[in-house]
Structures are given as structure tokens and as C-alpha cells.
C-alpha positions in Angstrom: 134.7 232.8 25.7 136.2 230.7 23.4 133.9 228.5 20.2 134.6 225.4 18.8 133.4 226.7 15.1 132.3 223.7 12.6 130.9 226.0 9.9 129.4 223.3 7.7 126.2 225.1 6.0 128.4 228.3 4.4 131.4 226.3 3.7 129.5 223.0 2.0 126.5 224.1 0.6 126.6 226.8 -2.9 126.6 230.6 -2.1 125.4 233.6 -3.5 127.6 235.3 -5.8 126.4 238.1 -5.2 128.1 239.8 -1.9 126.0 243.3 -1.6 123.3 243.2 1.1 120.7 244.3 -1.4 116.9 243.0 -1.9 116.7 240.3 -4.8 115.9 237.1 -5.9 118.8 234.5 -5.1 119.2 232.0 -7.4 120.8 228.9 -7.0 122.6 229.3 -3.8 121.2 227.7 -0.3 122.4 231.2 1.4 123.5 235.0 1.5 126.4 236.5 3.3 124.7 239.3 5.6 126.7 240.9 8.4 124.5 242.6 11.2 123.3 245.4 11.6 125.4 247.5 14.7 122.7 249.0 16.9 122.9 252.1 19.2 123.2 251.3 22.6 123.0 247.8 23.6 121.9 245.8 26.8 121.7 242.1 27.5 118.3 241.8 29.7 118.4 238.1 30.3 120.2 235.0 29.3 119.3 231.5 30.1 121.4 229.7 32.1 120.9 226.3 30.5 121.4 227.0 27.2 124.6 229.0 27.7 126.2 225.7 29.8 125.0 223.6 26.4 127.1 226.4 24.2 130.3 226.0 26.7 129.5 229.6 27.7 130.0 230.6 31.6 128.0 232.6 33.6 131.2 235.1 34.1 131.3 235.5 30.0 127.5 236.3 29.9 128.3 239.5 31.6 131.2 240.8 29.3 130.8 243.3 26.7 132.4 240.4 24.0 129.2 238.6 24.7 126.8 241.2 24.5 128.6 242.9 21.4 128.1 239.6 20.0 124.8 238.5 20.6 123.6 241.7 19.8 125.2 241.5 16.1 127.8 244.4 16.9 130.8 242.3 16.4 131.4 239.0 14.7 133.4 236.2 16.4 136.6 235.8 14.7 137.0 233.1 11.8 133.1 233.5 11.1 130.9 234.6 8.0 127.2 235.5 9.3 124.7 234.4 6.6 121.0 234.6 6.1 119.4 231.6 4.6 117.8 230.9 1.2 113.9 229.4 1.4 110.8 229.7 0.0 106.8 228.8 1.0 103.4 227.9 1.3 101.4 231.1 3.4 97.9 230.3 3.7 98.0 227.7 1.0 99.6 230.3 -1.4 103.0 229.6 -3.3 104.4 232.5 -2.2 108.5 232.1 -4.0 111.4 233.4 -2.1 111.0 234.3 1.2 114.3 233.8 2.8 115.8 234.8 6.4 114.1 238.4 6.2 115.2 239.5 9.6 117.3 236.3 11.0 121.2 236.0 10.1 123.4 233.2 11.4 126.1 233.6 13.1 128.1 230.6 13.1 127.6 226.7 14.0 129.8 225.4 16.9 130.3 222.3 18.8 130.0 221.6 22.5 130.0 218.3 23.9 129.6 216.5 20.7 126.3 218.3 20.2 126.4 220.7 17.5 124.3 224.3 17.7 123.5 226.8 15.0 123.5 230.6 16.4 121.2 232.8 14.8 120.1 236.5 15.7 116.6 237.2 15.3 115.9 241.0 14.3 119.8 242.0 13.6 119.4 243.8 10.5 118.0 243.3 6.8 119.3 241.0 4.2 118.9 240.3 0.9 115.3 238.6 1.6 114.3 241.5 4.0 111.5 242.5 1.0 110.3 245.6 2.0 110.8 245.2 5.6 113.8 246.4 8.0 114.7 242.9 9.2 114.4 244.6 12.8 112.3 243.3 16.1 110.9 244.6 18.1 110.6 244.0 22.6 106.7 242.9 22.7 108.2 240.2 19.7 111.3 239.3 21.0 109.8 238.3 24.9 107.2 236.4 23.8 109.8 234.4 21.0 112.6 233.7 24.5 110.1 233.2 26.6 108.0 230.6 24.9 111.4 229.1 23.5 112.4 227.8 26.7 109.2 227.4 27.9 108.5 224.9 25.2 111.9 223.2 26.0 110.7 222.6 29.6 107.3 221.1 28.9 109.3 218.8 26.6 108.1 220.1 23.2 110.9 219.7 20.4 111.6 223.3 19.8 114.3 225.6 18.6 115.5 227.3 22.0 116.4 231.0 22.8 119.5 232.2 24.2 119.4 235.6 24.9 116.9 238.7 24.9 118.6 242.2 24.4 117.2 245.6 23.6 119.1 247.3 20.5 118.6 251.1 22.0 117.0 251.6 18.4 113.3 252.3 17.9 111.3 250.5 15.4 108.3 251.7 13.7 105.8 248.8 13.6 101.7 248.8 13.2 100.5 246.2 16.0 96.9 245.5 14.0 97.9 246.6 11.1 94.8 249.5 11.2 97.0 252.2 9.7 98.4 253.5 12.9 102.3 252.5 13.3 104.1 253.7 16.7 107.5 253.6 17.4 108.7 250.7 19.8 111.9 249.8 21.5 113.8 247.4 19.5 114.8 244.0 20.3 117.1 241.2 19.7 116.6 237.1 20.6 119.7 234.5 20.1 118.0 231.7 18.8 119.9 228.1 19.0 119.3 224.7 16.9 121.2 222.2 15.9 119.5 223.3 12.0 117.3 225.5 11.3 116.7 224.1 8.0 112.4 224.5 6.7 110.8 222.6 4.4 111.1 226.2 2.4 114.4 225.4 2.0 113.7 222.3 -0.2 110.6 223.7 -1.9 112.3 226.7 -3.5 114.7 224.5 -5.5 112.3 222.4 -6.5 109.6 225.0 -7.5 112.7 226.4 -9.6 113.3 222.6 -11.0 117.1 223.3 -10.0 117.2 219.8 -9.0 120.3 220.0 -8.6 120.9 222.6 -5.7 118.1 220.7 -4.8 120.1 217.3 -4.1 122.8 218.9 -2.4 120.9 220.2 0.0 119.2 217.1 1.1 122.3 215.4 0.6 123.9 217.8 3.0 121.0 217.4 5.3 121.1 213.7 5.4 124.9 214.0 6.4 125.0 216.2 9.7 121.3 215.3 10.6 120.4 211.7 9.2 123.4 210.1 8.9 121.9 206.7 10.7 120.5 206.8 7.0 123.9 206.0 5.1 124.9 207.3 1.5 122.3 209.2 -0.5 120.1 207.0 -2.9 116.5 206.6 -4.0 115.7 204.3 -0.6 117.9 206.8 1.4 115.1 210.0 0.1 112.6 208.2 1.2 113.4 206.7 4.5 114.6 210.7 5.5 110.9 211.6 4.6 109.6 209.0 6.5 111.8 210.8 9.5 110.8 214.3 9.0 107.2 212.7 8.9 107.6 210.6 12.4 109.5 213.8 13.8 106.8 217.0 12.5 103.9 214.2 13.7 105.7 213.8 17.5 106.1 217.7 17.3 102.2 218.3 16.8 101.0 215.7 19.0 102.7 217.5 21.8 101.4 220.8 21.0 98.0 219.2 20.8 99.0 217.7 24.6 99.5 220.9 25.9 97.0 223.4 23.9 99.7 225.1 22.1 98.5 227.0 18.6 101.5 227.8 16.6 99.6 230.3 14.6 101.3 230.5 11.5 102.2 226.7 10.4 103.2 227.6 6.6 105.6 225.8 4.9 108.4 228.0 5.9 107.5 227.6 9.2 107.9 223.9 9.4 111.1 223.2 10.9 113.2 219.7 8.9 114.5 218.6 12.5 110.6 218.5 13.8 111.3 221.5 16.0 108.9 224.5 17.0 110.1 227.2 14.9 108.9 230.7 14.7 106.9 231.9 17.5 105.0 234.7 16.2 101.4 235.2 16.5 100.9 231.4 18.7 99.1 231.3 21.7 98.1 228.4 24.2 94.0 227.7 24.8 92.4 229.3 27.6 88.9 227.9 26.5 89.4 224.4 24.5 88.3 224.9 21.8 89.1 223.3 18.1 88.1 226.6 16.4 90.7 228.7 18.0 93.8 230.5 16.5 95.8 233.4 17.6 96.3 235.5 14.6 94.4 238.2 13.5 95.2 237.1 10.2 94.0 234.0 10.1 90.8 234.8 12.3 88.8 234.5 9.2 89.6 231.1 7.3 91.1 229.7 10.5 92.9 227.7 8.4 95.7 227.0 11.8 93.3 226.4 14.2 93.9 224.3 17.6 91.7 221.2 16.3 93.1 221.2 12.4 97.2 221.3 13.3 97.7 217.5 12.9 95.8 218.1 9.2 97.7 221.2 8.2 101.5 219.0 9.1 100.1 216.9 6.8 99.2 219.1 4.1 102.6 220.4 4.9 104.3 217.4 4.2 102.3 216.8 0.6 104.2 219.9 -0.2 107.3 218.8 0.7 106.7 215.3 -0.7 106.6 217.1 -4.2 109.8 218.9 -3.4 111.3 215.5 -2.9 109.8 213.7 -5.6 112.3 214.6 -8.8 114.9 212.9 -6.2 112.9 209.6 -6.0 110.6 209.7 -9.5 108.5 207.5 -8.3 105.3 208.7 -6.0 104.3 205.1 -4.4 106.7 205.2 -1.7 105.8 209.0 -0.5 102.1 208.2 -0.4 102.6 205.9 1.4 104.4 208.0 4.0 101.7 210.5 3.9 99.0 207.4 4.3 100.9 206.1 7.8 101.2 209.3 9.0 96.8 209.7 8.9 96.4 206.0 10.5 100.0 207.1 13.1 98.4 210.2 14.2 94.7 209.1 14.8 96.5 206.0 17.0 98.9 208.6 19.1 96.5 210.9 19.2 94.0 208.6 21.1 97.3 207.4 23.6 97.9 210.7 23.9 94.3 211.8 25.2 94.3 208.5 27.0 97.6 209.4 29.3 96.2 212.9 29.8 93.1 211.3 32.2 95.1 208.3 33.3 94.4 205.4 31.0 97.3 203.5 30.8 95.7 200.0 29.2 93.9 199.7 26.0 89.6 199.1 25.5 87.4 199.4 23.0 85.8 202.0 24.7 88.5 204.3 25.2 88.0 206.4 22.0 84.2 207.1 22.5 85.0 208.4 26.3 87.6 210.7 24.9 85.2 211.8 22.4 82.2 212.4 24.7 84.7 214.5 27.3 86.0 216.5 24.5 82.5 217.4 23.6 81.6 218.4 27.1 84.5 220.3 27.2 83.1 222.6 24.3 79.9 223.0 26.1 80.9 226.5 28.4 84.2 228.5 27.9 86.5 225.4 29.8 90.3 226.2 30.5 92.2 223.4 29.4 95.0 223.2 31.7 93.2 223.9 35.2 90.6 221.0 33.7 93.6 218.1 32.8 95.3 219.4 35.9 93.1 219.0 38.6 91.4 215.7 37.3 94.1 214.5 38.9 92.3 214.4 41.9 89.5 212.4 40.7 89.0 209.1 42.8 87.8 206.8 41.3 85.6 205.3 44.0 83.8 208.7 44.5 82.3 210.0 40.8 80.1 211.8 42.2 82.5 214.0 43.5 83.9 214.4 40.3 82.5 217.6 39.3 83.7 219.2 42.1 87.3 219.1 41.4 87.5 220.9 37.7 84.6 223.2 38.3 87.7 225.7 38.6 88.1 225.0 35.0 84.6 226.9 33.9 84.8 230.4 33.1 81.3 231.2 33.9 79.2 229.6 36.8 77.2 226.5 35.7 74.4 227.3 38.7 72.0 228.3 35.8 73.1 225.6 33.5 72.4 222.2 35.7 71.9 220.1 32.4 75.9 220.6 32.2 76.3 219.9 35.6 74.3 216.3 34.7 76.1 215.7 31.5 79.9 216.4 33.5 78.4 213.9 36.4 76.8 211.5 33.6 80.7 211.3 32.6 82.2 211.0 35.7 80.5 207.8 36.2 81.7 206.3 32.8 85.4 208.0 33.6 85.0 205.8 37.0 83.7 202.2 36.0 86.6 203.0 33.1 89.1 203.5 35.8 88.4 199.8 37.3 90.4 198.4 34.8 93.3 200.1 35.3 95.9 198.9 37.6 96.8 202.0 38.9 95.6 203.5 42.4 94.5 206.9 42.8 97.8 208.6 43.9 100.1 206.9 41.2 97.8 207.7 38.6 97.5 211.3 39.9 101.6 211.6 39.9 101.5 210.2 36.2 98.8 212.5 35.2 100.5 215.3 36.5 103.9 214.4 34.5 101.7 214.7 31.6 99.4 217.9 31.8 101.3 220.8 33.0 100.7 223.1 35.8 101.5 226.1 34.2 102.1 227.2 30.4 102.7 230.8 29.3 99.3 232.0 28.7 99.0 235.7 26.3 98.5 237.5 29.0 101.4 236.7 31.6 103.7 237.5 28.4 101.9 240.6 28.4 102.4 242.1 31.5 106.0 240.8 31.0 106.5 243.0 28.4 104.0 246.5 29.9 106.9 246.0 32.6 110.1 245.8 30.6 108.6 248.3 28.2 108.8 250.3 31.1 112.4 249.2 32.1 111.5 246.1 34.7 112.8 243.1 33.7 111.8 241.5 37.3 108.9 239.5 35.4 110.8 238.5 32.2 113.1 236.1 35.0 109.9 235.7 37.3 108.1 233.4 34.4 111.4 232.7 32.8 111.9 230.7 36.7 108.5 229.3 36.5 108.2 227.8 33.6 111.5 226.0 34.2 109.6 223.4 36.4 106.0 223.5 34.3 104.9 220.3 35.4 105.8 220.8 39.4 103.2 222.7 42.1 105.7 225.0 42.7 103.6 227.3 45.6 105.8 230.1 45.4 104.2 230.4 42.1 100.6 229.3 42.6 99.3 232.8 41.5 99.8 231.6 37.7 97.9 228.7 38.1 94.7 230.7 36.8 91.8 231.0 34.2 93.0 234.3 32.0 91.5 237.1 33.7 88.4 239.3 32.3 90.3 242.4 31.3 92.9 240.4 29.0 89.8 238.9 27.0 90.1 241.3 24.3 93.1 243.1 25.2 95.7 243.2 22.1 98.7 240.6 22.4 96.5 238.9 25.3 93.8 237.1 23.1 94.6 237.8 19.4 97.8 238.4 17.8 99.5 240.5 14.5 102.5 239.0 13.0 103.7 242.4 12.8 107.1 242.3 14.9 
């Protein structure tokens, strides 16, 4: 197992001084040499196949002890410095200073096939922006974080991607709800890959601290490996690389919104510069559609992340980062401006979006009040959203009045007492065929488009969880069951059909299958 190593962020960006692994605020440096932590006994439980061919790693080399020692932190690859990264953030809306890499450290950056990949170990040990936490992870954590990694990857959502999952053979004390009762679980590692993982937290932090210049190196550094179609850094140069990390962090949300993905916990820090998914803590995917709906217990109050308000809180997002920016470009015309396209960008995509979810594939007037009208219907009884954009599929358009029949799979409670939604899904079904007329697609082509574009299968809570009840208890089979199916999320894959299914009643209010901690 041999790396092409291109170390670029610890050799070109500033260090910190300071070499002990001890809490503290880290000035002036974009990064901290951390090594990780060696753990007890421990065991490589899955590995995905893809992402090791994109690192030039074999199958044969997945299985030695060099790979596990080293995706498991207990030995570093030769010619390498591991490092945890400097940032700051916005939680909640809240400045909230230093934050930092608090349980992630990087191992190295290579090259394979001119594509270049960061390697980072998620739960390998504290570092100097641990705070008073033991940079560990736990299992129950580190599944859901691989699984949805690659999971998001498949459904072709820009993401970071996961590597590995390993058990450490440590136990970590963690408190799930954070109700004063901690128990000891099994801890856990995940290799997480990306070409950067680079948050807006990084820029923020210098600015916040007006070191303008650590500041400009950084984007400087940032425009060379990632936006060098830009050219050489200048005022114009700024501005057009926040009108990319604008275009990129909208596509990103428009396809979460496309598949009913929450992230959960979009702060600042969590807002990746590539326009990747980064971070899967407390997320969750939409059984019910509904706007109002966010995974974390933490939010459950203010519901500030909810599914309906993402595309608003990028936005905030990138005001925030738009400040950090400013003392580069001194002049605020050109980032509002940014910030005004992306409201008028994300409305338009939004609605072509919606529109290739039920097979519209030409423009009317029309178009945006349908949308509107179905989405209100949809909030009318407890509707899953994937089984409903799934099986519309089968809608033909020369029978509406069949319509109702195909996605009344979709309703978690029978409609036989509730005929006035019965009328109101019909009433629709009529507009959704006279709509369909102008289209010059048939039936079956539209169907096959459709089904390109709403998935089959996502990882809903509860499928994660009884993933991890088994491999708590030592049976990995369902980690690679779901790791399999959600390879092929948009396919009908038979085999499989078992997960294509409302969340059942006794994962309604069971922890980790409805609401999430981000204690991990």
C-alpha cells in the first residue's frame, strides 16, 4: 500500500508554534500538529470498495494490519505530520470563537489519478480544540456518519465520503439525551475523505480576529488547489470565488431538499468551502414531509434547521462568510450582490427542481401554483415523501382518477374517515393530468425520468438503527446489507424491496430513530 503524499495544507499554510497536544486558543496558525490517539484493540468492520479504488488502495491491502493500524490512528504513514485544523463559528446564530477539529485529525493529502484526497480520522483522539471533550466517537456515531456518507455519494448529493468504519476496543462514556445519565459505549472510528475539508469557520476565525493577514493566505491557498480556473488572487478574483462557494453550497441544498435530507446542524462550521455535506451528526431524512421538521433534540425548540428553512439558513450562512471576506475586497456592492442572485437562483432551481420530481420537463405559468397546491396537500395527513415522489411514477396521465390510488401507500394513517382529502388529492390529480398534456413525454419515459430523480430508497433513522442494535451486539451483516443497498438508491432492486417502507410505529419515538443528540 503505497501513497502518493502532496501535503499542501501543513507545509503551505502557518502552523502553530506551539507543538504540545494541549487545550488552547491557537492564534494565528490555519492548523495544529496532533498525532492520534493508539487505541486498545482494533478491528476494521467495513470498508468501501469504491472509495478505496479512488485512493489507489486494493482490496488485498484493506485486509492487512498496515491498513487497519492506520486507519485506526495507531501508526502514521511514513513522511507524514497528522494535524487537526484551526476554525471557528456561528452555532445557532451565536459567535461561538475557536472551535477547531475537536475530535477529527488529518492524516495526510495524497494523489491518485490526478484527483487529490484529504484523509481524516473522525474520533482518533483529542487535540488542542478538543475543549472539554475526549475527541473520541463512539459506534451508534460512526455508522450513521459511513453509512450516510456513501449513501449521500450514491444519490448524487456533493458530500464528503467515508472510507472506513472501525471499532477502537475502547469504551466511551457518552450521555445520548443529554438527561444526566452517561453509559459507556463501544468506541468508534470513520476515515473520512475530501479533496478539502476546509469550512467557512476557517475563514471566519481570522477575520473575527481582524488577522487579515492569515486571513488572505488562506483564501489565497484555497483559490490555488480548489479555484484555480480563477487565476492570481485580486479584488475580482475574492469575489468571483464567493460567487463559487455560493453556486456550489446552493446546488448542495437544492439536492438535499430533492431528496428530504435534514442536515441538522447547518452552523457555520458545518458549512463545507467545496459545497460538500459535511458533518453528519444529528441529520435525518423526512418520513412525514414536513417544512417544520429537524432531527436534533437541540434544535427541537427554535427549529432554526428545519427541512423547509435550509435554503434560508445557506444563505444566512453565506452573509457570514461574506463579512469574513469583505476586508479582502473593501467594498460590499459586489458580495450583495452575490447574496441577492443567490435568493432570485434558488427560488428558480427550486421550482425546476420540484418540477422534475413529478415529471414536468417544459416551462408554464402554471407550474409554480401546482407545486404549491401538492406541497400543501402533502402537509394535510402524516405523508412519506419518498414512497409519494416514487410511486407517482405510475400516474397516467389519461386516467386521474386513478391517481389516488397509486401513492395512497404514502399516508401513514388511513384516509377512509377523512374523504375531504381523498377529494382535494383527486381535485389535484385532475390539474396534475390536463398539466401533463403539454408535455412531450409518454407515460413510461416520464416514469423512467422520474425515477432517476426521486429515489427508491434513502437511509431512513431507523434502518441505521437496527444497524447499529446489531453491530452493538457484534453483527456487522446489516452495516454491508444497507451499505449494498444504497449503492443503487435510485434502482427497484427486489432483493431489497423490504426497505422500501413508511418508518414503522415502534421507531416513532424510539431514540436515534426520530430525534437525535449530537452527543457522539
Amino acid at each position: 500500500m503505497k501513497f502518493n503524499i502532496q501535503d499542501t495544507f501543513n507545509k503551505e499554510l502557518p502552523a502553530d508554534p506551539i507543538a504540545e497536544n494541549t487545550i488552547r486558543q491557537v492564534e494565528k496558525a490555519c492548523f495544529s500538529f496532533a498525532t492520534p490517539k493508539k487505541t486498545a484493540d482494533p478491528k476494521i468492520i467495513h470498508v468501501s470498495p469504491e472509495m478505496a479504488e479512488n485512493l489507489g488502495i486494493t482490496e488485498e491491502d484493506t485486509k492487512t494490519d498496515l491498513f487497519r493500524d492506520i486507519f485506526t490512528g495507531n501508526e502514521v504513514l511514513p513522511n507524514t505530520q497528522p494535524y487537526a485544523i484551526c476554525y471557528g463559528g456561528y452555532q445557532f446564530g451565536n459567535w461561538a470563537g475557536q472551535l477547531g477539529d475537536g475530535r477529527a485529525i488529518n492524516l495526510t493529502e495524497i494523489e491518485h489519478n490526478n484527483q487529490k484526497w484529504a484523509i481524516q480520522l473522525k474520533g482518533a483522539g483529542p487535540t488542542p480544540y478538543s475543549r472539554t471533550a475526549d475527541g473520541l466517537a463512539v459506534l451508534r456515531s460512526s455508522v450513521r456518519e459511513y453509512l450516510c456518507s456513501e449513501a449521500m455519494f450514491h444519490l448524487g448529493v456533493p458530500t464528503t465520503r467515508a472510507l472506513s468504519l472501525a471499532l477502537s476496543g475502547d469504551e466511551v462514556l457518552r450521555d445520548v439525551l443529554y438527561n444526566g445519565n452517561p453509559a459507556y459505549e463501544k468506541g468508534a472510528i470513520v476515515s473520512r475523505i475530501a479533496p478539502s475539508f476546509l469550512r467557512f469557520g476557517n475563514y471566519q476565525l481570522f477575520a473575527s480576529r481582524q488577522d487579515h493577514e492569515t486571513l488572505k493566505t488562506l483564501v489565497d491557498y484555497t483559490i490555488k488547489h480548489f479555484y484555480s480556473d480563477l487565476g492570481s488572487p485580486s479584488t475580482e478574483t475574492y469575489l468571483q470565488f464567493f460567487q463559487q462557494v455560493a453556486d456550489k453550497s446552493l446546488d448542495m441544498v437544492l439536492h438535499w431538499q430533492r431528496v428530504g435530507f435534514v442536515h441538522g446542524v447547518m452552523n457555520t462550521d458545518n458549512m463545507s468551502i467545496l459545497g460538500l455535506t459535511i458533518d453528519y451528526g444529528p441529520y435525518g431524512w423526512l418520513e412525514g414531509y414536513d417544512y417544520g421538521w429537524t432531527p436534533n433534540t437541540t434544535d427541537s425548540q427554535n427549529k432554526r434547521y428545519r427541512y423547509g428553512k435550509q435554503g434560508e439558513m445557506v444563505l444566512w450562512n453565506l452573509y457570514q462568510l461574506a463579512n469574513s471576506l469583505y476586508p479582502l475586497i473593501n467594498e460590499a456592492s459586489g458580495l450583495e450582490a452575490v447574496l441577492e442572485s443567490y435568493r432570485t437562483k434558488y427560488d428558480e432551481k427550486y421550482l425546476t427542481m420540484m418540477r422534475s420530481k413529478i415529471g414536468l420537463y417544459t416551462d408554464r405559468e402554471e407550474d409554480a401554483a401546482l407545486i404549491q397546491l401538492m406541497e400543501e396537500n402533502l402537509h394535510l395527513t402524516e405523508t412519506d415523501m419518498t414512497i409519494f415522489f416514487r410511486n407517482l411514477s405510475y400516474f397516467e396521465q389519461d386516467k386521474p382518477e386513478e391517481g389516488f390510488e397509486h401513492i395512497k401507500d404514502a399516508f401513514y394513517h388511513s384516509l377512509e374517515e377523512n374523504p375531504e382529502i381523498i377529494e382535494i388529492w383527486r381535485n389535484w390529480f385532475q390539474q396534475y393530468s390536463v398539466r401533463l398534456a403539454f408535455e412531450n413525454e409518454n407515460d413510461n419515459p416520464r416514469a423512467v425520468k422520474m425515477n432517476t430523480y426521486n429515489p427508491k430508497y434513502v437511509l431512513r433513522n431507523y434502518m441505521s438503527q437496527l444497524a447499529i442494535d446489531a453491530a452493538d451486539k457484534g453483527d456487522y451483516s446489516l452495516i454491508d446489507e444497507l451499505f449494498k443497498l444504497l449503492k443503487n438508491p435510485y434502482d427497484e432492486q427486489p432483493e431489497y424491496q423490504k426497505w422500501f417502507a413508511k418508518r414503522p410505529d415502534w421507531a416513532r419515538n424510539k431514540v436515534g430513530c426520530s430525534m437525535l443528540s449530537c452527543s457522539s
